[in-house]
N, C-alpha and C positions, 0 to 999 in steps of 0.2 A: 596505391596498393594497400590493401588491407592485412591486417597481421592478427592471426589467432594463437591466443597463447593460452594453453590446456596442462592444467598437473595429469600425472597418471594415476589413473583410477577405476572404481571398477575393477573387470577381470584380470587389466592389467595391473592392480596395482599388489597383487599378492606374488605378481614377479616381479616389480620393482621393491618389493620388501625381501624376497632373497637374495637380488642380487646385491641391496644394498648391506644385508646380512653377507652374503659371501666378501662383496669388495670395498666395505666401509663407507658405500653411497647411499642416499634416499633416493624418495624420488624427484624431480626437477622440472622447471620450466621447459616447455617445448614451444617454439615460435615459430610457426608457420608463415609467411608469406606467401600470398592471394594476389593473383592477377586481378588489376581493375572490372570491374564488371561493366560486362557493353552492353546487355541484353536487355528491351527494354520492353514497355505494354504499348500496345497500337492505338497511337494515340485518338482518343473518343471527346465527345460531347456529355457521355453518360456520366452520372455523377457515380458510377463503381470505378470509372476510371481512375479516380483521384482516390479513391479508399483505395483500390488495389496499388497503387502506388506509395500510399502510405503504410496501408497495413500489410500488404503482401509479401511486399519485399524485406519486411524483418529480418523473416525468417526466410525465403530462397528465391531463387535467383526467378527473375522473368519468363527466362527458358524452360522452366517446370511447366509454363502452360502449355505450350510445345510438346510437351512427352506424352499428352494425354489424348484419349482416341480423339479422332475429327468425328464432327458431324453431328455431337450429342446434346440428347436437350436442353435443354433451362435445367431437368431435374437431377441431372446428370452433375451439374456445376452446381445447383444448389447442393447437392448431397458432397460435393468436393471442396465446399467450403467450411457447411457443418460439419465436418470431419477433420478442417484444418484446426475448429477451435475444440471439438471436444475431444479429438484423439492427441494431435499434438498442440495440443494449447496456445493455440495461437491468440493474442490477446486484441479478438475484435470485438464491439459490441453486437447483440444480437440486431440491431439497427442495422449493422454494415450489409447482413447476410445477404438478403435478396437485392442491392444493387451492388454488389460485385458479383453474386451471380450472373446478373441479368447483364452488366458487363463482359463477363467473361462469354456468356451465350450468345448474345449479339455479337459480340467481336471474334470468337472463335469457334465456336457450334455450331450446332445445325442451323440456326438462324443465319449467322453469318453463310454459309454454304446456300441456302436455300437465296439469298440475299444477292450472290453471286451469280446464281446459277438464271437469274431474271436479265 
């Protein structure tokens, strides 16, 4: 089980600075407990497989590829990768880009779809 422990901060932290003014507290550790994670990538031959395994999962869980529409191109995962490092900073090198794309599009894209569909 995983455990995240977060101060408050942020927008909250201008109400844990009154109430610690009203009732002589700051603010404090908060410790969350995390279900084990089950969720995993389909396992491949492609060498994005092993990047997204390594670098994907840092930051979330497996199941995020799942939320995303079916059916879509290469350009569609290449643009959802570039996005993962330049919007939330995911720390992949520009190297990883195009074979986890090309993983994620053969394994869950239209490639995959069009793959099945034979």
């Amino acid at each position: 089980m995983r455990k995240i422990t977060s101060m408050l901060t942020g927008a909250v932290a201008p109400l844990g600075l009154l109430a610690g003014l009203v009732c002589g507290t700051g603010a404090h550790a908060l410790e969350i407990n995390l279900p084990t994670e089950t969720a995993t990538y389909q396992p491949s031959s492609l060498p994005g497989f092993e990047l997204a395994q390594t670098q994907c999962l840092i930051c979330h869980s497996a199941q995020y590829v799942r939320y995303q529409p079916p059916n879509m191109p290469p350009s569609f995962w290449e643009a959802i990768v570039k996005k993962m490092k330049a919007t939330y900073g995911a720390p992949l090198p520009d190297t990883d880009i195009a074979p986890i794309a090309e993983y994620l599009s053969k394994t869950y894209g239209a490639e995959d779809a069009a793959a099945k569909s034979k």
